[in-house]
Backbone bond lengths (Angstrom), bond angles and torsions (degrees), N, CA, C in turn:
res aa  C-N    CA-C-N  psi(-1)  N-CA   C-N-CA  omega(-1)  CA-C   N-CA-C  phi
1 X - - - 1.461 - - 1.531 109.42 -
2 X 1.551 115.83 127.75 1.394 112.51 -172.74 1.086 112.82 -93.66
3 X 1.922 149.12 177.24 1.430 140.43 -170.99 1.172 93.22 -59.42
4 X 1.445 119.97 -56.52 1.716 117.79 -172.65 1.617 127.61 -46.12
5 X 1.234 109.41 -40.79 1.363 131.35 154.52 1.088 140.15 -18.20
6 X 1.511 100.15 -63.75 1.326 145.60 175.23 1.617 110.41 -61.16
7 X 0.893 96.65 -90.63 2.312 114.38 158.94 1.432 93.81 -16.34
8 X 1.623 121.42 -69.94 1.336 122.75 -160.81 1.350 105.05 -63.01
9 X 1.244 122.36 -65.63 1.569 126.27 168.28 1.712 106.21 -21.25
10 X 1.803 119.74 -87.11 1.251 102.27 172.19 1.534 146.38 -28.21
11 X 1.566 107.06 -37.49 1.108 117.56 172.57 1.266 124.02 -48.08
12 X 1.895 111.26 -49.36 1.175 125.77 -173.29 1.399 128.20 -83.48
13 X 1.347 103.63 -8.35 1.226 122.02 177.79 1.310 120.45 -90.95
14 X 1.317 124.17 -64.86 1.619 136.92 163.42 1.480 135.41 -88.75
15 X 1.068 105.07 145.08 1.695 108.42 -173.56 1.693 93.86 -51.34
16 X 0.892 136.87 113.84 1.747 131.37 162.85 1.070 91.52 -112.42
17 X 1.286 111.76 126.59 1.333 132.23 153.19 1.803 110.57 -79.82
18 X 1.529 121.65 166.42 1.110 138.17 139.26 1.960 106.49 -13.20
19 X 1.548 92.10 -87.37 1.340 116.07 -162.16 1.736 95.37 -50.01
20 X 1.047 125.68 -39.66 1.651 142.73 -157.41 1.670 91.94 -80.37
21 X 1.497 127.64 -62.22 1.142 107.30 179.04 1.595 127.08 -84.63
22 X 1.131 104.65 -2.01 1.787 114.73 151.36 1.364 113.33 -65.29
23 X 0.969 143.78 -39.48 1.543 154.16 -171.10 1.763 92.00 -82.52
24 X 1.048 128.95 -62.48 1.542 121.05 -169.93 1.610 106.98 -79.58
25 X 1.134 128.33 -10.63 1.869 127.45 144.98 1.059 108.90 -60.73
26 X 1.253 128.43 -52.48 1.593 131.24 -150.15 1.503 93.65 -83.43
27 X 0.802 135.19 -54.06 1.742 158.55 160.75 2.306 101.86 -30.31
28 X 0.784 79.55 -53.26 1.684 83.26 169.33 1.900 126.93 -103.56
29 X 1.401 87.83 -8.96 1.934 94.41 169.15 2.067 90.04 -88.50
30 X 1.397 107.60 -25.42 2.104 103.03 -158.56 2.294 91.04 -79.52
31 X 1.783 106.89 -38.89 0.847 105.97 147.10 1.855 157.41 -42.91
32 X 1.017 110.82 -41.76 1.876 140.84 156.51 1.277 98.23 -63.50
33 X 1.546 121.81 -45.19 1.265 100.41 -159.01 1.774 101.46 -85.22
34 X 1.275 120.12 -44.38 1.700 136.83 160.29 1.605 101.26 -21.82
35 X 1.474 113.76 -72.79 1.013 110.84 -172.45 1.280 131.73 -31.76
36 X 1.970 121.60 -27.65 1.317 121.20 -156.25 1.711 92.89 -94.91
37 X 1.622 119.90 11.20 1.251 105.05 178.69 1.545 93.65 -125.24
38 X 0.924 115.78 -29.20 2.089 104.59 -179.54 1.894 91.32 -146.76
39 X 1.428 84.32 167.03 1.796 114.59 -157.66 1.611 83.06 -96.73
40 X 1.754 106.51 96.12 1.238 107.97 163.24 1.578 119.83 -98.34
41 X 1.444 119.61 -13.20 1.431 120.66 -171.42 1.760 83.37 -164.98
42 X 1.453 74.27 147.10 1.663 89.53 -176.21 1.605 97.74 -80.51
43 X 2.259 87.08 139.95 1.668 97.57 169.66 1.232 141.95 -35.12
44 X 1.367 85.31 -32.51 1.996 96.10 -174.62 1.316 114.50 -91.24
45 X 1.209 124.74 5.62 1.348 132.34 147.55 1.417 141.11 -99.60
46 X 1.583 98.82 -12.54 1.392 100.57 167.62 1.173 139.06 -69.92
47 X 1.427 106.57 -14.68 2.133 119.22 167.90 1.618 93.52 -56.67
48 X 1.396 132.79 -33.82 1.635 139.62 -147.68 1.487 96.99 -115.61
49 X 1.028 136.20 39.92 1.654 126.95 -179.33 1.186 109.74 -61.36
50 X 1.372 128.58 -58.51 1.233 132.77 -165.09 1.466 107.56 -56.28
51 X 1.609 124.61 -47.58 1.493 135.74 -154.77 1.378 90.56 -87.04
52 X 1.344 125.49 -59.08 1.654 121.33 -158.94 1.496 95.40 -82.33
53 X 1.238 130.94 -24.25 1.452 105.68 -153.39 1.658 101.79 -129.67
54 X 1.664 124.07 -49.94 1.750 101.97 167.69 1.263 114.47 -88.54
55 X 1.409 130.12 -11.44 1.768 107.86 160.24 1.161 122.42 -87.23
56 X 1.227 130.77 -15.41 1.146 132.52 158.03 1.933 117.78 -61.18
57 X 1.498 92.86 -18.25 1.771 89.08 176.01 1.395 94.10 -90.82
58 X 1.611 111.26 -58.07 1.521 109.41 -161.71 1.795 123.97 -54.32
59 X 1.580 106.33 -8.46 1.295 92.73 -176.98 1.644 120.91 -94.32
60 X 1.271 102.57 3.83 1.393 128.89 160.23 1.543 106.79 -48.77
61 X 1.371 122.06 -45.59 1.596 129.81 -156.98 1.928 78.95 -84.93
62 X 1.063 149.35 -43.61 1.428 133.08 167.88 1.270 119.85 -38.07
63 X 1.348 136.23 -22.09 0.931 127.80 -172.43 1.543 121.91 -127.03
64 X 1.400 123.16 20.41 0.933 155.35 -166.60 1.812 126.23 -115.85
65 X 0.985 151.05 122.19 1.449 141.76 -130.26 1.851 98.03 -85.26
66 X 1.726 110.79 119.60 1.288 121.79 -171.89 1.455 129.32 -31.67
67 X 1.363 103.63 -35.33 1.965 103.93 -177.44 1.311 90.24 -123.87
68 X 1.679 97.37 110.73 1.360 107.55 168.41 1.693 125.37 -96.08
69 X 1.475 110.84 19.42 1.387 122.42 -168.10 1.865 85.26 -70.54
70 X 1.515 82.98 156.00 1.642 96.79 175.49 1.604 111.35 42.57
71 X 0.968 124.68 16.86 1.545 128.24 155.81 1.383 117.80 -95.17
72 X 1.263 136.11 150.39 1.350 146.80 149.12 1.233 132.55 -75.23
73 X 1.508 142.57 119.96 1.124 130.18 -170.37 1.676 96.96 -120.68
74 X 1.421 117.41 146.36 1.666 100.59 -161.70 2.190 87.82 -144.68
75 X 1.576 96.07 109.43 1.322 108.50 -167.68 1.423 103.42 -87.07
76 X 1.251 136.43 145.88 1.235 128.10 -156.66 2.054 99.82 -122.22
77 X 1.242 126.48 108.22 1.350 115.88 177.07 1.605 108.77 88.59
78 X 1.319 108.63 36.50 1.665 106.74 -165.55 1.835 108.36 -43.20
79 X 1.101 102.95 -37.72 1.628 112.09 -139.99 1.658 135.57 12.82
80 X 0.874 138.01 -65.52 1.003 156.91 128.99 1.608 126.02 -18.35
81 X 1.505 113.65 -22.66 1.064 129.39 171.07 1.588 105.10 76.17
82 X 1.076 118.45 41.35 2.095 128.30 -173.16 1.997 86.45 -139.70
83 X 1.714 114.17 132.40 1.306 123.04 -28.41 2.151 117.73 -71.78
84 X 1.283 102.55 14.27 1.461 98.43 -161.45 1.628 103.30 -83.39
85 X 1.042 120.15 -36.02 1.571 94.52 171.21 1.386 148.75 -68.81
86 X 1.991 78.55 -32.57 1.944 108.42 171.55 1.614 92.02 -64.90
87 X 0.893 119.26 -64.25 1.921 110.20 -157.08 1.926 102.39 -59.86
88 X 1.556 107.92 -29.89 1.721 88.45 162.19 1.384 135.67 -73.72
89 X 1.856 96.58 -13.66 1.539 77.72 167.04 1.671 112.46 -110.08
90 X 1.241 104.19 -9.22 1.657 81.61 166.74 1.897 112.76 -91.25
91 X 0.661 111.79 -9.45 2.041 121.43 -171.73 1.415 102.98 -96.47
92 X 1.486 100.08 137.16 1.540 105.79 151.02 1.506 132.82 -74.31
93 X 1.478 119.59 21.51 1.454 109.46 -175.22 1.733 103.99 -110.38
94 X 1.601 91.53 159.66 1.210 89.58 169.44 1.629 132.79 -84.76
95 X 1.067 108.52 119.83 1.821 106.29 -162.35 1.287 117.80 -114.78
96 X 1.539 93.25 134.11 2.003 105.95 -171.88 1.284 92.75 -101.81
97 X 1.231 108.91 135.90 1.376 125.83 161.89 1.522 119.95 -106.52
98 X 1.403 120.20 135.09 1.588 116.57 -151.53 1.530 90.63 -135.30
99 X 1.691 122.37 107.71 1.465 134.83 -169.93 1.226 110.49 -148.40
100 X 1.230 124.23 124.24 1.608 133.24 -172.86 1.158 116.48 -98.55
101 X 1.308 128.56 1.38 1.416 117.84 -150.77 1.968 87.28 -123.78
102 X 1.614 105.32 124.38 1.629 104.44 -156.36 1.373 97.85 -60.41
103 X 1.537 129.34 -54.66 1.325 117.15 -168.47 1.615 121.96 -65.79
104 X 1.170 137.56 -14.14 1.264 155.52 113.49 1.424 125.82 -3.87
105 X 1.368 115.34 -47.19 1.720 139.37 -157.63 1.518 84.91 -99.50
106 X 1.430 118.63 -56.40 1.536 115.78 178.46 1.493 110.94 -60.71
107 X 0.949 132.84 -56.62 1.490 112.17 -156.10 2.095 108.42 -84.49
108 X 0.940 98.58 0.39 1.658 123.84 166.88 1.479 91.66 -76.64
109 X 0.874 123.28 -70.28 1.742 116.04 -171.57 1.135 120.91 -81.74
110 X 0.918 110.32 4.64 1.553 117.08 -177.91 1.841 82.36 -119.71
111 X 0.437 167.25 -56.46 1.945 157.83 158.51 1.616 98.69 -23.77
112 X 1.342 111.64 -67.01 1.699 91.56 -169.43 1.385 121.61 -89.17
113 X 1.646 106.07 7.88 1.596 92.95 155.04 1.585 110.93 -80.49
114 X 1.380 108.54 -51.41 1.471 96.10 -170.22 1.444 125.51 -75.49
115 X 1.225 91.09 6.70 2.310 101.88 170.39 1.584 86.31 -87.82
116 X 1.255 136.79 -42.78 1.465 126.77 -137.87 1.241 127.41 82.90
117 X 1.193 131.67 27.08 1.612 146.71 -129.24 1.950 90.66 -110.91
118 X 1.394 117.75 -48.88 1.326 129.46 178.93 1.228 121.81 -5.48
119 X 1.342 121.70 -26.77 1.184 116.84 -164.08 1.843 101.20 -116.54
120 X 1.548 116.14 -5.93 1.009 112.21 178.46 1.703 110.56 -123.11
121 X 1.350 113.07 -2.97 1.737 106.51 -177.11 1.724 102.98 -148.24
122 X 1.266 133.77 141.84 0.746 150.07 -141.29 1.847 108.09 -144.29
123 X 1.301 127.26 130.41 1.316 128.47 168.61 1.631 112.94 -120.66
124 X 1.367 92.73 126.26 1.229 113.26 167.48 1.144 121.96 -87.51
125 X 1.368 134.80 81.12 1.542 132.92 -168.28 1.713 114.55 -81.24
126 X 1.538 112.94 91.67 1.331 116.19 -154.67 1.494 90.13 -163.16
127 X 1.685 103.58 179.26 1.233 111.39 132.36 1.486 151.83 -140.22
128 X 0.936 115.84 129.90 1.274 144.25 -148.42 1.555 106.16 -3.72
129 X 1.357 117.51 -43.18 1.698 117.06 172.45 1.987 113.29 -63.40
130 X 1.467 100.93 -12.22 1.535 88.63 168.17 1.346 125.10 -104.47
131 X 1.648 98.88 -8.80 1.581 96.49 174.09 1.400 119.90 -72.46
132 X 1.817 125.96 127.88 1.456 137.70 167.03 1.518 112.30 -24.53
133 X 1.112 105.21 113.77 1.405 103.93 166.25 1.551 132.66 -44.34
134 X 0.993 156.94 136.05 1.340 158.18 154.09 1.646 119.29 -149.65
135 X 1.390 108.21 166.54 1.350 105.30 -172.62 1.816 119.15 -84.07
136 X 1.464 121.40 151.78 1.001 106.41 -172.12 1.813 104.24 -134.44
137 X 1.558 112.60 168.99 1.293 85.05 176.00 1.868 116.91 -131.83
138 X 1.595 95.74 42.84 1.559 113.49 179.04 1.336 105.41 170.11
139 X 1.730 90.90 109.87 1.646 90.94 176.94 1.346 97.40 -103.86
140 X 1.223 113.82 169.39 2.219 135.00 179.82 1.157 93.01 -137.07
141 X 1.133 113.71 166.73 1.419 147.70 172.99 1.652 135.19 172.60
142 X 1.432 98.43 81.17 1.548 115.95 -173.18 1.680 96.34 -29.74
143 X 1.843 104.34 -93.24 1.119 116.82 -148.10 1.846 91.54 -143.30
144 X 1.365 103.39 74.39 1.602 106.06 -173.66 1.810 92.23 -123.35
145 X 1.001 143.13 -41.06 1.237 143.37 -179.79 1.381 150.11 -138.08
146 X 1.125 150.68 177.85 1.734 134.35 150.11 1.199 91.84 -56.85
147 X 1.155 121.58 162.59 1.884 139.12 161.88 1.261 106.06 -54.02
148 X 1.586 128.14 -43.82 1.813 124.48 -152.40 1.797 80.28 -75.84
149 X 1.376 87.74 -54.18 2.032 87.09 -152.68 1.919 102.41 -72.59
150 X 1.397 134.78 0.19 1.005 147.76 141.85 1.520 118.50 -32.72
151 X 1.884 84.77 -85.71 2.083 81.57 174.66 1.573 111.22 -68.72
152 X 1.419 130.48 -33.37 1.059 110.48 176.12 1.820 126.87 -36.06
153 X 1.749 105.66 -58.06 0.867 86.67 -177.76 1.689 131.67 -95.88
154 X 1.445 115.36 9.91 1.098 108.68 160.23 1.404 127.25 -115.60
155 X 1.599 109.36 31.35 1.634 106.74 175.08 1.454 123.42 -59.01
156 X 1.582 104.41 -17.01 1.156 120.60 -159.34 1.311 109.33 -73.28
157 X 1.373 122.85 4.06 2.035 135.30 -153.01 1.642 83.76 -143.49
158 X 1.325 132.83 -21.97 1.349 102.44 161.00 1.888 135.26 -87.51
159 X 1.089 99.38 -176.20 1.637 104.83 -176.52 1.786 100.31 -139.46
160 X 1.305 103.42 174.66 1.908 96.90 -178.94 1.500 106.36 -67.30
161 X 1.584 131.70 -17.55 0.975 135.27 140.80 1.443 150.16 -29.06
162 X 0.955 107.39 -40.57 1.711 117.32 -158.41 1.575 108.72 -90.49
163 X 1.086 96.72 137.46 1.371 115.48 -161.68 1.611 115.02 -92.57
164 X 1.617 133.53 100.35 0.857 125.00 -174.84 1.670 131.89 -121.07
165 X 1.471 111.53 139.91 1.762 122.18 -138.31 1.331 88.85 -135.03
166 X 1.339 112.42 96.74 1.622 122.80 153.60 1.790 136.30 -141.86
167 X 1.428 86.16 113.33 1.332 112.93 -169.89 1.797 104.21 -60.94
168 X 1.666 92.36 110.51 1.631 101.88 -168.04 1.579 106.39 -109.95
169 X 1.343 119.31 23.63 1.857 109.27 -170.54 1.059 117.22 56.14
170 X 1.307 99.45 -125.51 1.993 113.57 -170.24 1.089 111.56 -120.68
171 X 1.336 108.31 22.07 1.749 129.51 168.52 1.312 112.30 -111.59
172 X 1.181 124.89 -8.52 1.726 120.10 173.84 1.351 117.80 -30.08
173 X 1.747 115.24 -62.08 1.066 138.19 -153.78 2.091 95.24 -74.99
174 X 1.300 93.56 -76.85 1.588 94.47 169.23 1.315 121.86 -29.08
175 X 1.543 128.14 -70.44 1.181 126.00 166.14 1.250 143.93 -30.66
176 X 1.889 110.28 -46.48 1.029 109.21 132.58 0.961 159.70 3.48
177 X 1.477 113.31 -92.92 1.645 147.85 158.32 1.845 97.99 -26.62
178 X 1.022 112.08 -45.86 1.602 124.84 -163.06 1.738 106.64 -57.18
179 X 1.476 111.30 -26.83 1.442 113.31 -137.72 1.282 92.63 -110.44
180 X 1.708 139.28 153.45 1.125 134.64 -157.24 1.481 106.33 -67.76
181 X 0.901 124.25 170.02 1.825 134.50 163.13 1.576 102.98 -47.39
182 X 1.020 110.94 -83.30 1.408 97.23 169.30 1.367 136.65 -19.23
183 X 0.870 122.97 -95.74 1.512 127.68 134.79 1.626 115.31 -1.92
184 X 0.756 105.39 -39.04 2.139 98.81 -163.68 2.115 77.49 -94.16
185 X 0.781 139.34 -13.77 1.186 129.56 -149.84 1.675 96.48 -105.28
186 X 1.528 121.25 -12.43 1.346 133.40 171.47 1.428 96.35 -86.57
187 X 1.263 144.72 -10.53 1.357 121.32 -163.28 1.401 108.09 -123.07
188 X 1.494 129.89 162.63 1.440 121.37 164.94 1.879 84.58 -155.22
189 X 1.587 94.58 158.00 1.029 119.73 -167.90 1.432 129.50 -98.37
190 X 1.404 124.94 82.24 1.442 121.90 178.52 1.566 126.17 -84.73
191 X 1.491 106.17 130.90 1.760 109.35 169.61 0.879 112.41 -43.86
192 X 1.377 133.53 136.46 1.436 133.18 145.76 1.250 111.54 -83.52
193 X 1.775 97.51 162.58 1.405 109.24 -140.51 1.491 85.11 -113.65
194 X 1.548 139.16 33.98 1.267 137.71 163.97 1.583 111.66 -127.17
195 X 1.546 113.54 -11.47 1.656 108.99 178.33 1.359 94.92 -153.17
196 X 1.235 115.70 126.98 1.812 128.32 -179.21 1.836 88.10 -65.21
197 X 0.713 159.01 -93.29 1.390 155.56 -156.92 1.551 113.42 -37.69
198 X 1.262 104.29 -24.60 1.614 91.74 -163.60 1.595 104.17 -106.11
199 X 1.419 98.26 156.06 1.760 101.13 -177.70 1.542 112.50 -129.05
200 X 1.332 105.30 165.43 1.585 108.47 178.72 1.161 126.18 -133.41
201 X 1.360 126.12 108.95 1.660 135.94 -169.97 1.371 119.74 -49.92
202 X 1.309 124.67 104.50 1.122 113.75 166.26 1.223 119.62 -124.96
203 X 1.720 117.48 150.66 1.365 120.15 -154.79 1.308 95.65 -161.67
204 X 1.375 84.00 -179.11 2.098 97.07 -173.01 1.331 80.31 -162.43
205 X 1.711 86.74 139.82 1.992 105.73 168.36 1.452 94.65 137.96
């Protein structure tokens, strides 16, 4: 998928507004500019932002339950702010982002003040074993864990409800395999729509 590609894809997919694709420029110029002080996304992907890094978040929100008003979506390891910033500005839910690493925590908050995001995404600058439990109803997780020690530690934020979306590469399937019967029996495996090899867990429970 080429940058152009990419744009077009979003386009066709989500309501983008004007204001909506001003916010996801501004969101990747506040990014470019981050970058020249800490290693938020690897070099060799930054010619490809759009393809490797917001469609690869946004197609997460496809698979995720349609009206996300008054829902919570709770991104696990944002850093970079991919999928938790993209899904606040294209999604209606409200989304916590949960990142430990201080310079990380800053430029996350400093993103949704200057998007205006405040009222729809939230950072938890912690880690994840100190954040209060509560229920949620869509967890993510780019690249925050193994799968076992994943749900381990955030089962505690789901309900038989909650909808969970994690983009595992070319380990989906393997990883998988790893996790009890039970467990493997919550998940099924979708292509992503930015690398023929890689897949993305999705589950409920």
């Amino acid at each position: 998928m080429t940058e152009q590609e990419a744009q077009d894809w979003l386009r066709a997919n989500f309501d983008v507004s004007r204001e909506t694709w001003e916010r996801l420029e501004q969101f990747l110029a506040l990014l470019a500019e981050e970058m020249q002080h800490q290693n938020l996304i690897s070099k060799s992907s930054a010619d490809h932002v759009w393809d490797r890094h917001v469609v690869d978040s946004a197609q997460l929100l496809l698979h995720a339950p349609k009206d996300g008003s008054d829902k919570i979506w709770m991104d696990l390891g944002t850093g970079a702010g991919f999928p938790g910033i993209i899904t606040a500005i294209l999604g209606d839910y409200k989304v916590q982002m949960v990142e430990s690493r201080a310079r990380r925590i800053a430029f996350l908050e400093s993103v949704v003040t200057k998007l205006g995001l405040t009222e729809k995404a939230l950072v938890f600058g912690d880690r994840l074993e100190n954040v209060e439990s509560h229920p949620v109803d869509v967890i993510s997780a780019r690249a925050f864990a193994p799968l076992q020690k994943l749900l381990s530690l955030s089962h505690r934020f789901s309900t038989e409800n909650t909808v969970w979306l994690l983009p595992k590469g070319k380990n989906a399937v393997r990883e998988l395999k790893g996790l009890s019967p039970k467990r493997q029996k919550m998940f099924h495996v979708e292509q992503s729509l930015t690398d023929p090899e890689a897949g993305i867990l999705v589950g409920i429970g």
